[in-house]
C-alpha positions, 0 to 999 in steps of 0.5 A: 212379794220380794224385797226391790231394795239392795239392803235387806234389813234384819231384825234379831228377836232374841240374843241367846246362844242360837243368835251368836252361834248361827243366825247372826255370824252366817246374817253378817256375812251376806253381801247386802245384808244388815243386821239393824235391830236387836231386843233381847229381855236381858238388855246387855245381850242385845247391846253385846250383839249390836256391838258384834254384829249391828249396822252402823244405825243399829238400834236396841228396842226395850220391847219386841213390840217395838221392833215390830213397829220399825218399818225400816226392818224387812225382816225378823228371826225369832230365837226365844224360847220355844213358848213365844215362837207362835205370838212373836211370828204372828204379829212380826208377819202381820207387821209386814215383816219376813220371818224365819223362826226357829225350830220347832215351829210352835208348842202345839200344832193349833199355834204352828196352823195359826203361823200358817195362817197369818203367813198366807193372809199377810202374803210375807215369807214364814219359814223354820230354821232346820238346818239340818237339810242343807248338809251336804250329804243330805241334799246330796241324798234328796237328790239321790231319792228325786233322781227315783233312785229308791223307788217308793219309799216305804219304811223310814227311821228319824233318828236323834239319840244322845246317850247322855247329852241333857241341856241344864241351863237356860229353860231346856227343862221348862215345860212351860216355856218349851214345851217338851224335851228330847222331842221337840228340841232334837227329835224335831230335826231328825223328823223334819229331814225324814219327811222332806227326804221322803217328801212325804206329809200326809199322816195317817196316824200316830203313836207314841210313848215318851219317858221320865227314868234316867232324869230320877237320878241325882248327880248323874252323869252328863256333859252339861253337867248334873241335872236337878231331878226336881227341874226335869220337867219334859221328858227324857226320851220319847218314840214314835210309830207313824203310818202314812195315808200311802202305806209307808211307816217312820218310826221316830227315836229320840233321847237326851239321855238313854242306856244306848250306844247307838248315838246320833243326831239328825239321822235317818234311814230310808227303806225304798222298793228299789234301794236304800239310803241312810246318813249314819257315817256319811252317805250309804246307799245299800241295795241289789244289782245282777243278784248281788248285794252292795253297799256304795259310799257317795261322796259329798264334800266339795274338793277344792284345788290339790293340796288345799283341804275339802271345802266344807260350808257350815249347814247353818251358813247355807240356811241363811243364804237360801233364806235370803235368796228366797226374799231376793228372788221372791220364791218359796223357802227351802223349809215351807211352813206347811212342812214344819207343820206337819211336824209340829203336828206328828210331835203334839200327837207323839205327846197326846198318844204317849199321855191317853196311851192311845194312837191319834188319827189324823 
């Protein structure tokens, strides 16, 4: 059900990085919205984040339990480490909460299903943070694709490859706590923006190799700074080849650290029966008219009057608002569980078929 009240009330389930850079500056801008409750393990990044972005009453709770048991709060964002996305979201939804979490859904796809479940049993609204798709080139592209402009789409690339571009700090290289590395945490975005282009989830099966070479090095080159050989607990790289149940492949690529040129984060690559589309360096559609080949630019940005500079909105800004739109209007979220699912599960198998060397089936 949607919110009948003018306020939505927010709830922030930790305060790190992705707290300040996205979801509370876009959260504190919305009209109606107010950020009312923090936690965070370390209690001076909470009260740092109440002081910045809290509501008059905003409270700091010595627990995310009892945040939960706030009923004043309608909704929660959880942005923990990846090891507690599914047990936090479970229970804020069983408290009659909305929550966005973000990505990747889960660790393993039993707990992104189990999130599933819990959304569809409390009737509350679950969704993913893949800001990703709000990039004005990619709704402009999924537009494009809806219009059929590239007939069926049959082969496709999910690209996100950092030449050097580890994350040493905080617990990016903890199995444990992330569950994996280039993957989950880059790979997740580009994966997530090849399907719903596609709008494609029924997998077929999947294979998958992942690696462990460059992150051997000591003192190696790398903008965050060297990383510990002996902390590099997930992989460095990882790639997938999956078949779809109507035919088509994606082949997944995904790197913090490979020998490679070809960089980029959040790419894809759709190969259509009529045209292709790729967002590489903007929006190009490339296919064949009256028997010859072209390649067109598309235009993405938002002009605004002469001499001023194009409107360009931060993808990140645009989630929060369609999330909020989604809760007011009481309509589905731009990112559907169902659909971060289905990534979640491409990613589990990727890492199983890389660990038995045998593709799974789904």
């Amino acid at each position: 059900m949607g919110l009948l009240k003018d306020t939505i009330r927010v709830g922030i389930i930790g305060c790190g990085g992705i707290a300040f850079a996205k979801h509370m500056p876009f959260l504190s801008q919305i009209s109606g919205v107010e950020i009312v409750g923090f936690y965070n393990p370390t209690e001076e990044k909470a009260r740092r984040a109440k002081e910045q972005y809290g509501s008059k009453d905003a409270k700091i709770y010595q627990s995310w339990q009892d945040l939960l048991e706030d009923r004043s709060i309608d909704v929660v964002h959880v942005l923990t480490p990846n090891k507690f996305h599914a047990e936090m979201t479970i229970a804020a939804l069983e408290s009659g909460k909305h929550v966005m979490c973000e990505k990747p859904m889960a660790t393993n796809a039993q707990d992104a299903q189990k999130m599933v479940d819990a959304a569809r049993k409390s009737g509350k609204k679950l969704t993913v943070a893949f800001q990703n798709r709000f990039k004005p080139e990619n709704m402009m592209l999924k537009r494009i694709v809806e219009r059929g402009d590239l007939g069926w789409i049959y082969f496709a690339k999910a690209r996100a490859l950092r030449r050097r571009g580890v994350p040493t700090w905080g617990n990016f290289l903890n199995k444990d706590m992330q569950g994996g590395g280039a993957l989950i945490d880059i790979g997740s975005h580009a994966l997530d923006l090849t399907l719903w282009l596609m709008d494609n989830y029924q997998v077929k099966a999947v294979l998958g190799t992942t690696y462990n070479v460059l992150s051997k090095q000591e003192n190696a080159a790398n903008p965050w700074g060297p990383w510990d050989p002996s902390r590099f607990q997930v992989e460095e790289s990882a790639f997938g080849f999956i078949t779809m149940a109507d035919g088509a492949t994606v082949v997944v690529e995904s790197s913090w650290a490979l020998n490679t040129l070809d960089e980029g984060e959040a790419q894809t690559i759709l190969c259509g029966s009529k045209a292709g589309a790729d967002n590489l360096c903007g929006l190009r559609v490339n296919g064949e008219d009256m028997g010859s080949l072209y390649v067109k630019m598309i235009e993405t940005q938002l002009h605004g009057a002469a001499y001023y500079e194009p409107q360009v909105v931060d993808p990140g800004k645009l989630e929060m608002q369609s999330w909020i739109e989604a809760i007011r209007e009481d309509k589905e979220p731009l990112v559907k569980p169902e659909h971060a699912l289905v990534v979640t599960q491409i990613i589990d198998a990727i890492y199983q078929s890389a660990a038995t060397g045998k593709p799974v089936l789904f």
